[in-house]
PDB file of N, CA, C and O in Angstrom:
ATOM      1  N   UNK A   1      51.083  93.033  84.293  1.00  0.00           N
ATOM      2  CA  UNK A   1      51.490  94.071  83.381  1.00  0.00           C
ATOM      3  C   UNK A   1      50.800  95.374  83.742  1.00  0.00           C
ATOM      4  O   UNK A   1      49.773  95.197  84.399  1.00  0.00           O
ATOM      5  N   UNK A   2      51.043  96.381  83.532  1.00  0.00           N
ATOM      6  CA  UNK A   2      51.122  97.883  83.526  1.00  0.00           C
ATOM      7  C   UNK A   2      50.178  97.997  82.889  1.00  0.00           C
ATOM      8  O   UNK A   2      49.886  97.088  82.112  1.00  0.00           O
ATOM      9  N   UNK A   3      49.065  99.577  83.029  1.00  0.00           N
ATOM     10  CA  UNK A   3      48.467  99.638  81.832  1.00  0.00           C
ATOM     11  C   UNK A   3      48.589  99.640  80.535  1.00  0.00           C
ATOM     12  O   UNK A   3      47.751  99.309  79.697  1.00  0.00           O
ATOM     13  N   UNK A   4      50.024 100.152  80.338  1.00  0.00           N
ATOM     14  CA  UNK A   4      50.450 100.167  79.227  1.00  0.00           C
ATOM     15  C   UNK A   4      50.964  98.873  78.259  1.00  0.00           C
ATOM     16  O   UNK A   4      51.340  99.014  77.096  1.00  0.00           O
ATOM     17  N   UNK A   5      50.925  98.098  78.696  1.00  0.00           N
ATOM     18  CA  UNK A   5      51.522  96.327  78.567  1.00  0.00           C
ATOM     19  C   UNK A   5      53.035  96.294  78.955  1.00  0.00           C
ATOM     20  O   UNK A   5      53.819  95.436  78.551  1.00  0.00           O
ATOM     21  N   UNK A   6      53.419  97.540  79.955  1.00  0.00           N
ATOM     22  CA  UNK A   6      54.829  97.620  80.702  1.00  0.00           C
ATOM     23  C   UNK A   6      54.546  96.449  81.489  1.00  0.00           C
ATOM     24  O   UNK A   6      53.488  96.401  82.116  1.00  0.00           O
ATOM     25  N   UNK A   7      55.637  95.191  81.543  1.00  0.00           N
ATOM     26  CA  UNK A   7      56.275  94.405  82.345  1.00  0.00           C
ATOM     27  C   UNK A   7      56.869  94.679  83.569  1.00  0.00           C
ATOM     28  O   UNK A   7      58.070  94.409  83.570  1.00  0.00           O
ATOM     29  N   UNK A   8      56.266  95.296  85.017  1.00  0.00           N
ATOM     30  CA  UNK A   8      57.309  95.704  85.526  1.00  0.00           C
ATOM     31  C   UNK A   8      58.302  94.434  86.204  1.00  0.00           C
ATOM     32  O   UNK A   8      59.407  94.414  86.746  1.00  0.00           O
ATOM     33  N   UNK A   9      57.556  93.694  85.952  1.00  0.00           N
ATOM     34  CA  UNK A   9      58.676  92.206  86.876  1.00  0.00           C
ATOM     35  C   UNK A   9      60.167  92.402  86.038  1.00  0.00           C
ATOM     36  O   UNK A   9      61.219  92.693  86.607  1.00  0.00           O
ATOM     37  N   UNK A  10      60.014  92.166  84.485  1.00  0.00           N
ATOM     38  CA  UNK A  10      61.148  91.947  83.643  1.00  0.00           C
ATOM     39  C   UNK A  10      62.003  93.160  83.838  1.00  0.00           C
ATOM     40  O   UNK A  10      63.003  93.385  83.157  1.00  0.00           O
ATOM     41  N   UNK A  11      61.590  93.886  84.743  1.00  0.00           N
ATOM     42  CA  UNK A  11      62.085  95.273  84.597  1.00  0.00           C
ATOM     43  C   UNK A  11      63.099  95.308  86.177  1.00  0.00           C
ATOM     44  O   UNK A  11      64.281  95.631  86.291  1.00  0.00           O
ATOM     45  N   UNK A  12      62.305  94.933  87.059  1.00  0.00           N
ATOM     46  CA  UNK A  12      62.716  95.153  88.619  1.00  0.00           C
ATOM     47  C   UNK A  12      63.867  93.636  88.856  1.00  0.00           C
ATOM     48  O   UNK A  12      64.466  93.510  89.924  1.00  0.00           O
ATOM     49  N   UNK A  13      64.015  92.697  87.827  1.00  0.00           N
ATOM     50  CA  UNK A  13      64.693  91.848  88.311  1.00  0.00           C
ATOM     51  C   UNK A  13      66.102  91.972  87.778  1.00  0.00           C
ATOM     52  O   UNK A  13      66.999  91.612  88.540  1.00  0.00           O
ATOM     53  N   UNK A  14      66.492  92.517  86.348  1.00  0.00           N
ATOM     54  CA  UNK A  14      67.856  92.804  86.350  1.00  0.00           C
ATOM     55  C   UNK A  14      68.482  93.905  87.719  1.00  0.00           C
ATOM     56  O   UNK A  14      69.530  93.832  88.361  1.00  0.00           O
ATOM     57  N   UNK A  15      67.173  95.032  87.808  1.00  0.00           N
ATOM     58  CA  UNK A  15      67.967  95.650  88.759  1.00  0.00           C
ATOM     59  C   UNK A  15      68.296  95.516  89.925  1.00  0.00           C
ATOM     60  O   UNK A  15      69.336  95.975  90.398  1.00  0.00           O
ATOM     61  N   UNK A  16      67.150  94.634  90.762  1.00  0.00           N
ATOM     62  CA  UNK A  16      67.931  93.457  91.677  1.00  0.00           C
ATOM     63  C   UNK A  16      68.873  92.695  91.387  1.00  0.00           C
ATOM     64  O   UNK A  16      69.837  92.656  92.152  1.00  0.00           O
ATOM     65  N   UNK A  17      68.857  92.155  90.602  1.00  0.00           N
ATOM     66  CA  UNK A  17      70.445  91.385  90.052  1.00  0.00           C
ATOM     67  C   UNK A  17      71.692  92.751  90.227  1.00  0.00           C
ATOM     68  O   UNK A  17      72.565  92.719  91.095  1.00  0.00           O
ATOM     69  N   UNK A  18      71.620  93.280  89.759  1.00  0.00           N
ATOM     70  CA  UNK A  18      72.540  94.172  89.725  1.00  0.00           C
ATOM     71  C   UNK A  18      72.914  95.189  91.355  1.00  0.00           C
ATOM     72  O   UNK A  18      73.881  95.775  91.841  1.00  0.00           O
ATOM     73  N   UNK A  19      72.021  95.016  91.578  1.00  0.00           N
ATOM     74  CA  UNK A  19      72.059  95.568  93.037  1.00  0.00           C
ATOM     75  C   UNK A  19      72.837  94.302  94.055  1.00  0.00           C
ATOM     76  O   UNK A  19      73.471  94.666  95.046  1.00  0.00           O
ATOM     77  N   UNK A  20      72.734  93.010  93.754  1.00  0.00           N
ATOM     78  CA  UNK A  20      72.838  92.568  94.431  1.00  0.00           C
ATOM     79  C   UNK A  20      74.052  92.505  94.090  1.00  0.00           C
ATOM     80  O   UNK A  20      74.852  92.668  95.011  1.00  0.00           O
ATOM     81  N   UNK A  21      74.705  92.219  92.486  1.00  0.00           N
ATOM     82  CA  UNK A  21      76.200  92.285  92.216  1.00  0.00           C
ATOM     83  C   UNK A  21      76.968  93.238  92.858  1.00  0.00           C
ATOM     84  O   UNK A  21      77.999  92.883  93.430  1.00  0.00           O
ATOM     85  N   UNK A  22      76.501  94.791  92.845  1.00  0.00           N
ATOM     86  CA  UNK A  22      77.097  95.463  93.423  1.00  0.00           C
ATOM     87  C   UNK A  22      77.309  95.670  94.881  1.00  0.00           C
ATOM     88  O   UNK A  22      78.297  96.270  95.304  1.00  0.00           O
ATOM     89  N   UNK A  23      76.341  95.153  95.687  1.00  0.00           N
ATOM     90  CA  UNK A  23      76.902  94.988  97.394  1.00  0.00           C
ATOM     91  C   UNK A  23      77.524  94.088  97.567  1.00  0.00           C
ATOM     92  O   UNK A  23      78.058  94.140  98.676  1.00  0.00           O
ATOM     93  N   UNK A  24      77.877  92.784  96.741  1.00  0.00           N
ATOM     94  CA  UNK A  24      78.480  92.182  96.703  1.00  0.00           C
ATOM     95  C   UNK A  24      80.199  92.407  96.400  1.00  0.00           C
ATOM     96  O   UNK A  24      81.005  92.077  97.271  1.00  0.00           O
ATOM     97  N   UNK A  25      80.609  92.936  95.223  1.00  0.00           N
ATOM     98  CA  UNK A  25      81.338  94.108  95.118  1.00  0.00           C
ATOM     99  C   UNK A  25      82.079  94.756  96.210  1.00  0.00           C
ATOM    100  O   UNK A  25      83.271  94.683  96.510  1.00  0.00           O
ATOM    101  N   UNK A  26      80.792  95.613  96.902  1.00  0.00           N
ATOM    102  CA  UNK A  26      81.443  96.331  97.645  1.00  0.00           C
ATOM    103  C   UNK A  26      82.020  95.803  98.661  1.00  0.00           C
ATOM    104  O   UNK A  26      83.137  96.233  98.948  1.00  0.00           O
ATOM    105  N   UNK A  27      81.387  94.670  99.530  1.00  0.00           N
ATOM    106  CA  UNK A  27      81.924  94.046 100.288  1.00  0.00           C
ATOM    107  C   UNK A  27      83.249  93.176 100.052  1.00  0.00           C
ATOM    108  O   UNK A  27      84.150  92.860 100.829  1.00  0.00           O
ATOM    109  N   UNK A  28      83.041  92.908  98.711  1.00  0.00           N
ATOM    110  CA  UNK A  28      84.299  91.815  98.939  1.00  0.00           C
ATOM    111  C   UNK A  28      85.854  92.804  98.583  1.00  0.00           C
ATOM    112  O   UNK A  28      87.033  92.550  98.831  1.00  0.00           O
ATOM    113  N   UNK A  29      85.299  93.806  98.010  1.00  0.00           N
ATOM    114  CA  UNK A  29      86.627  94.532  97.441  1.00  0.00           C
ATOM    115  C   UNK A  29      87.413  95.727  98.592  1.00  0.00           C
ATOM    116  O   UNK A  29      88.459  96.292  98.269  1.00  0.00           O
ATOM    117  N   UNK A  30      86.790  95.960  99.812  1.00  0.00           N
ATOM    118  CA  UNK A  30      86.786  96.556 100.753  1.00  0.00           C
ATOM    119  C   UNK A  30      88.548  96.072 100.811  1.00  0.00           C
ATOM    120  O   UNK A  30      89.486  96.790 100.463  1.00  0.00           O
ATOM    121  N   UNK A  31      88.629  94.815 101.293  1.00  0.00           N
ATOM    122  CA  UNK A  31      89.988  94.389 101.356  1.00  0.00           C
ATOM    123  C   UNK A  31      90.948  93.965 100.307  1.00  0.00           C
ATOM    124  O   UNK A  31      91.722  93.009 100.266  1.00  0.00           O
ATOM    125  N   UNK A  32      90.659  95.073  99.341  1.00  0.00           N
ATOM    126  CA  UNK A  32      91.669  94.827  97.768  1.00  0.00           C
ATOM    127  C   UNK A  32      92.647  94.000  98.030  1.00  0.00           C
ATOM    128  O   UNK A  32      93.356  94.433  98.939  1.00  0.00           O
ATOM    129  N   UNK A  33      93.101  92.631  97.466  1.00  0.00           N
ATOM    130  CA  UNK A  33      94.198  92.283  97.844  1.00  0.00           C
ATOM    131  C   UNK A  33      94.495  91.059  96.276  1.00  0.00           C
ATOM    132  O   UNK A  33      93.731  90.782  95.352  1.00  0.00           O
ATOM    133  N   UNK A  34      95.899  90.595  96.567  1.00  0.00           N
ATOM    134  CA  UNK A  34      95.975  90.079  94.968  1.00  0.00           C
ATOM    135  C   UNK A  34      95.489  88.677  95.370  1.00  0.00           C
ATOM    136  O   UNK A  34      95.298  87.996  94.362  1.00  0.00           O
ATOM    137  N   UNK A  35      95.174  87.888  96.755  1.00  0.00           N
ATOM    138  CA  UNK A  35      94.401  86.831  97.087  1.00  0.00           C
ATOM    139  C   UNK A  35      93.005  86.955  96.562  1.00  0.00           C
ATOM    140  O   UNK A  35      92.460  86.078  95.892  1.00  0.00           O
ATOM    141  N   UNK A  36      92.491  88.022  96.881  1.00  0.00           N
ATOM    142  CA  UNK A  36      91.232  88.045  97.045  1.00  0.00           C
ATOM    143  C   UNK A  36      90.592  88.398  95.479  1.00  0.00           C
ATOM    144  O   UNK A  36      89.407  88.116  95.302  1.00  0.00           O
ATOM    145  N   UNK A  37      91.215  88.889  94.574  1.00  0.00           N
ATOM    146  CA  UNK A  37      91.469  89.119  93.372  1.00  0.00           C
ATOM    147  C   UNK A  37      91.121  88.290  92.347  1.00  0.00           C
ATOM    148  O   UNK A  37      90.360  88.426  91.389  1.00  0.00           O
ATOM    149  N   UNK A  38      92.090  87.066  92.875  1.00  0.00           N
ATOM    150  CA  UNK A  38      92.124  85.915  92.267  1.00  0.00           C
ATOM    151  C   UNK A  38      91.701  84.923  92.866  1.00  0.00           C
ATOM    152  O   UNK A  38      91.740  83.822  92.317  1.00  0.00           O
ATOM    153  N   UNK A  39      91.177  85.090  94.188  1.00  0.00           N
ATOM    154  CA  UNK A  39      90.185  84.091  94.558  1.00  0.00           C
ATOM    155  C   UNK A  39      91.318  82.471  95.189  1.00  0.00           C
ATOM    156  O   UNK A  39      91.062  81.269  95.122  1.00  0.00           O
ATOM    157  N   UNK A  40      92.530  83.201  95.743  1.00  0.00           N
ATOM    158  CA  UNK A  40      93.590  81.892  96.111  1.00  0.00           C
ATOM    159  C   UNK A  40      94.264  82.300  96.909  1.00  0.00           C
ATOM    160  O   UNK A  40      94.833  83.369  96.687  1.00  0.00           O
ATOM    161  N   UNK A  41      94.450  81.675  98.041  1.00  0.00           N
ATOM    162  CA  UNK A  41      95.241  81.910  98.614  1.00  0.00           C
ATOM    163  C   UNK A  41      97.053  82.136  98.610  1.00  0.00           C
ATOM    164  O   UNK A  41      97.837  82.855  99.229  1.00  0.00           O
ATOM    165  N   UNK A  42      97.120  81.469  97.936  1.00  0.00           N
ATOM    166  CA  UNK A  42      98.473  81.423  97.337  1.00  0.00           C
ATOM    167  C   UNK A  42      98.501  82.502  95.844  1.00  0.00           C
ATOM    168  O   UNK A  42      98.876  82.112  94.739  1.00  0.00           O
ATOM    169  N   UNK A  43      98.222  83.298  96.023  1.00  0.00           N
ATOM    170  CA  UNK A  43      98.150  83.991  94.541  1.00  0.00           C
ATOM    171  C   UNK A  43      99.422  85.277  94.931  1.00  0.00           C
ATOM    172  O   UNK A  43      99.927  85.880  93.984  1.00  0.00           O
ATOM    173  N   UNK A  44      99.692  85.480  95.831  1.00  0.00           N
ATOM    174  CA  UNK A  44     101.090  86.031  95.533  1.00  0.00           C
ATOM    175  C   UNK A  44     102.201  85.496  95.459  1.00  0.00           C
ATOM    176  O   UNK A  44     103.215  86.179  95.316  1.00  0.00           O
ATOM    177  N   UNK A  45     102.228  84.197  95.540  1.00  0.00           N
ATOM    178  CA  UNK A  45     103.499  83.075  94.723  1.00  0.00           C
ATOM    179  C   UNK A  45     103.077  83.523  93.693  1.00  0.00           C
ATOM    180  O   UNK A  45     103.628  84.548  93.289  1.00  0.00           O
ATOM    181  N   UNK A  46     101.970  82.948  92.892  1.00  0.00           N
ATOM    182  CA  UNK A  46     101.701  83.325  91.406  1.00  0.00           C
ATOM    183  C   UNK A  46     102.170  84.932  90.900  1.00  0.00           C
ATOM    184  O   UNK A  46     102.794  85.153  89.863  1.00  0.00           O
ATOM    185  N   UNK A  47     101.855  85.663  91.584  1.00  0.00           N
ATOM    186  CA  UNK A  47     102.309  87.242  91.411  1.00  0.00           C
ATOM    187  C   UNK A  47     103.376  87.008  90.827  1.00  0.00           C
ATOM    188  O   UNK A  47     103.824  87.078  89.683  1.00  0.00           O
ATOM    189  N   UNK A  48     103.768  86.658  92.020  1.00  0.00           N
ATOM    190  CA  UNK A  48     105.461  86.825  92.009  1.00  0.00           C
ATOM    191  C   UNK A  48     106.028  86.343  90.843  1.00  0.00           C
ATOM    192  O   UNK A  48     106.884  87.087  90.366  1.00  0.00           O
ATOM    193  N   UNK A  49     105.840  85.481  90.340  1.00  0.00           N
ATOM    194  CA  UNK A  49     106.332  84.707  89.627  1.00  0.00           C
ATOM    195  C   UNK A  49     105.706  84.961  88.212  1.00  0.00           C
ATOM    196  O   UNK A  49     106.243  84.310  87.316  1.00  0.00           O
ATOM    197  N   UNK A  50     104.808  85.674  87.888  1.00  0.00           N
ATOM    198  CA  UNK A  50     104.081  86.088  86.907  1.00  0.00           C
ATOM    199  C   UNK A  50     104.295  87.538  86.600  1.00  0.00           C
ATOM    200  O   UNK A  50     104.613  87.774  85.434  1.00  0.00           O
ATOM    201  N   UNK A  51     104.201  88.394  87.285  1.00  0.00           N
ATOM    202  CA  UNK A  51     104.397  89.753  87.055  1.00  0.00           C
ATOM    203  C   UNK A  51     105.901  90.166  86.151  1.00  0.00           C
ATOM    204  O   UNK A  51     105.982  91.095  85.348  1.00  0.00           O
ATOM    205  N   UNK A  52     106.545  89.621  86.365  1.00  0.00           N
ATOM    206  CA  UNK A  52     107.776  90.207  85.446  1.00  0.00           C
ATOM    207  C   UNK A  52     107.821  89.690  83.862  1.00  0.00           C
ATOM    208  O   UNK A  52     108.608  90.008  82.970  1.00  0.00           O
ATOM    209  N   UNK A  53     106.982  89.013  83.847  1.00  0.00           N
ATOM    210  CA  UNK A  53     106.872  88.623  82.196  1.00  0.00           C
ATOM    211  C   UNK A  53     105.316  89.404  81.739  1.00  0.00           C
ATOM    212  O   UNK A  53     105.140  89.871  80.614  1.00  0.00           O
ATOM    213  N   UNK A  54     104.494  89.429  82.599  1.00  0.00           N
ATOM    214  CA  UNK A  54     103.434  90.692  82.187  1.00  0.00           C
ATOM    215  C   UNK A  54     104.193  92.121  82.220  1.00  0.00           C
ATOM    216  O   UNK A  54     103.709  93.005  81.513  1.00  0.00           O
ATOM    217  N   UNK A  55     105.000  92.327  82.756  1.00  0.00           N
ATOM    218  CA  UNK A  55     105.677  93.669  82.780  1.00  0.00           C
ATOM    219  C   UNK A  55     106.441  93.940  80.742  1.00  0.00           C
ATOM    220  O   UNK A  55     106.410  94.808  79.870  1.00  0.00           O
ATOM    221  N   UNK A  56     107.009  92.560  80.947  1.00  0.00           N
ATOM    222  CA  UNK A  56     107.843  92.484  79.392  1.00  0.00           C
ATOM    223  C   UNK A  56     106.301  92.754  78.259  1.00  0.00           C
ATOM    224  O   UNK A  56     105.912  93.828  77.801  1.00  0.00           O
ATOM    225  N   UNK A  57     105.824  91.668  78.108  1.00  0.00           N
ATOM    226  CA  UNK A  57     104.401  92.075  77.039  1.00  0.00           C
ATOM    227  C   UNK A  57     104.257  93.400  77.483  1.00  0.00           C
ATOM    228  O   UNK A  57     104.947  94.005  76.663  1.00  0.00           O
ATOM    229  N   UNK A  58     103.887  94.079  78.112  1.00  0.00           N
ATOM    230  CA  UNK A  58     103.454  94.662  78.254  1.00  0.00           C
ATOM    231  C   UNK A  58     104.092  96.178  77.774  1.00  0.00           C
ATOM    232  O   UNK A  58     103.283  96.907  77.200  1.00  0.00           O
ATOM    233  N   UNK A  59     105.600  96.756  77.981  1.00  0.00           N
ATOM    234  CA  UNK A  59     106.512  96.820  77.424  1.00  0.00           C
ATOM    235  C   UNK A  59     106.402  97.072  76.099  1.00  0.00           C
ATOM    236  O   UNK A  59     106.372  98.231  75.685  1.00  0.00           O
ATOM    237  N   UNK A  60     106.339  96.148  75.390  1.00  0.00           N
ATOM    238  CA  UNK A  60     106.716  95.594  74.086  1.00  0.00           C
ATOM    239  C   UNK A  60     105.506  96.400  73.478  1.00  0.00           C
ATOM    240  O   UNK A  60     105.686  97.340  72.705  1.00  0.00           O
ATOM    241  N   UNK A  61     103.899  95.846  73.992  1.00  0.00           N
ATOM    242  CA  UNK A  61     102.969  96.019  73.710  1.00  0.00           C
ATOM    243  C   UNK A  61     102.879  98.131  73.365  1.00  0.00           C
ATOM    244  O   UNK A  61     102.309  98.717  72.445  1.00  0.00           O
ATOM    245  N   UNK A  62     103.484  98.561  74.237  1.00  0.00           N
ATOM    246  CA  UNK A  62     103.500  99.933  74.346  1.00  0.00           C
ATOM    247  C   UNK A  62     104.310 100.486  73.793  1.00  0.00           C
ATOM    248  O   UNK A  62     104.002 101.619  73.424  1.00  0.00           O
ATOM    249  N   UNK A  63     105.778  99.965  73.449  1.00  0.00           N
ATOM    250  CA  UNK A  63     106.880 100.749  73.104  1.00  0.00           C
ATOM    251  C   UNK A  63     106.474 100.019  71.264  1.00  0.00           C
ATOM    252  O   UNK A  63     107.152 100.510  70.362  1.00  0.00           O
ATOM    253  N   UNK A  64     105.896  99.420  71.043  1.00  0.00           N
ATOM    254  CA  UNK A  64     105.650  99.252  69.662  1.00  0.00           C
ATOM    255  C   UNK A  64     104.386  99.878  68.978  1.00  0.00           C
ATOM    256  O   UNK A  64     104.414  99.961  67.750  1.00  0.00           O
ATOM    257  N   UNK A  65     103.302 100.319  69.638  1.00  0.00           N
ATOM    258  CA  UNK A  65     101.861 100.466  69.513  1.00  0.00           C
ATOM    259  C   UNK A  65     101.249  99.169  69.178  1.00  0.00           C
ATOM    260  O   UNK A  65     100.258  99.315  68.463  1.00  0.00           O
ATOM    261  N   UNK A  66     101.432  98.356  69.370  1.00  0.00           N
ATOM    262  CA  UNK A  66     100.534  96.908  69.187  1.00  0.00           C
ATOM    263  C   UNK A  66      99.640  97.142  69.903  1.00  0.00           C
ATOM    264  O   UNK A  66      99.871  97.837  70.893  1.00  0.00           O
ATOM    265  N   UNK A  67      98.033  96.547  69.609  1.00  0.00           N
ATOM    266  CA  UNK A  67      96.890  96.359  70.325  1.00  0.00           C
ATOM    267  C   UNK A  67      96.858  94.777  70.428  1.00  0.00           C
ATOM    268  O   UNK A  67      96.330  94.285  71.425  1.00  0.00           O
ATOM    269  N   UNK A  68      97.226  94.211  69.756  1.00  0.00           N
ATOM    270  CA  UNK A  68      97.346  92.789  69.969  1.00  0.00           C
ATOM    271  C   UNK A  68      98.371  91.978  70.160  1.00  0.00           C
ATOM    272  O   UNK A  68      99.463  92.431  69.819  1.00  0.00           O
ATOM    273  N   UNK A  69      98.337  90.660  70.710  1.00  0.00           N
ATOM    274  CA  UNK A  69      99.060  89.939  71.239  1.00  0.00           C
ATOM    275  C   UNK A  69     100.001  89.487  70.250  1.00  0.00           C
ATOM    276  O   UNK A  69      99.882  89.308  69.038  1.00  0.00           O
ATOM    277  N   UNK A  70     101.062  89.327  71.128  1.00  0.00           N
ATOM    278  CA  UNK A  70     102.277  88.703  70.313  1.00  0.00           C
ATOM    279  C   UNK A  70     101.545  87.533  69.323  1.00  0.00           C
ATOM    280  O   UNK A  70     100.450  87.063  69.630  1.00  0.00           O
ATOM    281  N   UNK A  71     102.334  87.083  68.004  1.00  0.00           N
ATOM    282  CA  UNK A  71     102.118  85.467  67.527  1.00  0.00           C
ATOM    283  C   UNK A  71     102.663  84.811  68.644  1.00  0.00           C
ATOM    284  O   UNK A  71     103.166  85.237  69.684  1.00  0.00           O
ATOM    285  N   UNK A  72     102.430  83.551  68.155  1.00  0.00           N
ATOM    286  CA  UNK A  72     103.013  82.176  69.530  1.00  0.00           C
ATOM    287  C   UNK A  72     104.817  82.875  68.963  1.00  0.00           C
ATOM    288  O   UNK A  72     105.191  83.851  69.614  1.00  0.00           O
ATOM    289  N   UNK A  73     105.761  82.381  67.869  1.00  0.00           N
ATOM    290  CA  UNK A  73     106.706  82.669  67.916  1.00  0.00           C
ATOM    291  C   UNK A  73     107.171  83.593  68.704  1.00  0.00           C
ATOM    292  O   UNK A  73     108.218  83.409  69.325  1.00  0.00           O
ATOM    293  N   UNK A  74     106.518  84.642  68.792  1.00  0.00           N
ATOM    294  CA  UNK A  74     107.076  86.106  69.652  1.00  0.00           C
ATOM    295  C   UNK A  74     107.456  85.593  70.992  1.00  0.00           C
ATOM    296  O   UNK A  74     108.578  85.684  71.489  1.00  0.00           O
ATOM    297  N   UNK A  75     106.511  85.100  71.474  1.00  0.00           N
ATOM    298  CA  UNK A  75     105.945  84.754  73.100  1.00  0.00           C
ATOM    299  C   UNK A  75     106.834  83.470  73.361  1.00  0.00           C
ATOM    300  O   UNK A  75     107.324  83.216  74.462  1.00  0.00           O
ATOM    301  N   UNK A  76     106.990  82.681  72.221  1.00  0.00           N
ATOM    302  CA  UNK A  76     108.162  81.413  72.795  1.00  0.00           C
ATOM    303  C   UNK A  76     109.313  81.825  72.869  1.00  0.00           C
ATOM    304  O   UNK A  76     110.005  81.183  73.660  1.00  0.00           O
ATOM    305  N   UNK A  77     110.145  83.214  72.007  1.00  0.00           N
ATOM    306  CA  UNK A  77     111.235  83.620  71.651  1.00  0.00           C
ATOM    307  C   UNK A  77     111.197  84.664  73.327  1.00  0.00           C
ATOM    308  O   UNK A  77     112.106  84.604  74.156  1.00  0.00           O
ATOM    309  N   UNK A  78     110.190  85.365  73.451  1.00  0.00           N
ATOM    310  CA  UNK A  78     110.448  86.159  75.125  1.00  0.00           C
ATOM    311  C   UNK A  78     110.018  84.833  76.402  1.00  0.00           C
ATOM    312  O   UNK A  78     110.053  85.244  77.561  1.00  0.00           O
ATOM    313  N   UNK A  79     109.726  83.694  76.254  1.00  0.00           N
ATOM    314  CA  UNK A  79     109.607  83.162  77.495  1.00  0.00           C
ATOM    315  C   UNK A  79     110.752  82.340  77.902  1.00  0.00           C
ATOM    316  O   UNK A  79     110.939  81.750  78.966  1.00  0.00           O
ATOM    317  N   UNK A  80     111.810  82.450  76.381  1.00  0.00           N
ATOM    318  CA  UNK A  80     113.039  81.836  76.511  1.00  0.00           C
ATOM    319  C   UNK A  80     113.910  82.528  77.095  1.00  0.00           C
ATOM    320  O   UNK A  80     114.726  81.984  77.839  1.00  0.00           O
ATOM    321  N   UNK A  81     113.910  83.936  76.866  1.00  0.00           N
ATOM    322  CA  UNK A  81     114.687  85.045  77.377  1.00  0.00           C
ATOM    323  C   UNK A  81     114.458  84.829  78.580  1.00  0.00           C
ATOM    324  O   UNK A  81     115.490  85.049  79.214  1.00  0.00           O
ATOM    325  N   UNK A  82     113.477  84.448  79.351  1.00  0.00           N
ATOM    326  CA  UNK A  82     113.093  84.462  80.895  1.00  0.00           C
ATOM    327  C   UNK A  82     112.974  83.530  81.136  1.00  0.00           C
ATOM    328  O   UNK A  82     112.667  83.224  82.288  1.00  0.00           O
TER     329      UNK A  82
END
C-alpha cells in the first residue's frame, strides 16, 4: 500500500485487464466480418436467413415508437407472415 493506504495493485489490475481487452479488440476486429462477429464459420447462412425478419422488428419497432419487444402473440403472428 501507498502512503496513503492507496492500493496500487487493486488499481493497476483492472487496467491491465482492460488493456488487454482492448488489443485484443483491436486485433480481432481488424477483419470486421459477420463470421468473425459471431464467432462461426457458417454465420452468413445464419445472416442470410435471419436478417429479413430483424429488418421486419425492426421496422415495426420504429414506425410505431416501441422501445420494447413485441408480446410472444405479435412475434408468432409476424413469423407466420414469413
Amino acid at each position: 500500500m501507498g502512503s496513503l493506504g492507496f492500493d496500487h495493485a487493486k488499481f493497476e489490475e483492472p487496467v491491465k485487464e482492460r488493456a488487454a481487452q482492448k488489443s485484443y479488440w483491436a486485433d480481432h476486429s481488424a477483419t470486421a466480418s459477420v463470421e468473425a462477429m459471431m464467432l462461426d464459420s457458417q454465420a452468413a447462412v445464419i445472416d442470410k436467413e435471419e436478417r429479413p425478419e430483424v429488418r421486419v422488428c425492426d421496422t415495426l419497432l420504429v414506425s410505431f415508437g416501441l422501445i420494447v419487444l413485441p408480446s410472444s402473440s405479435v412475434r408468432g403472428f409476424l413469423e407466420s407472415q414469413y
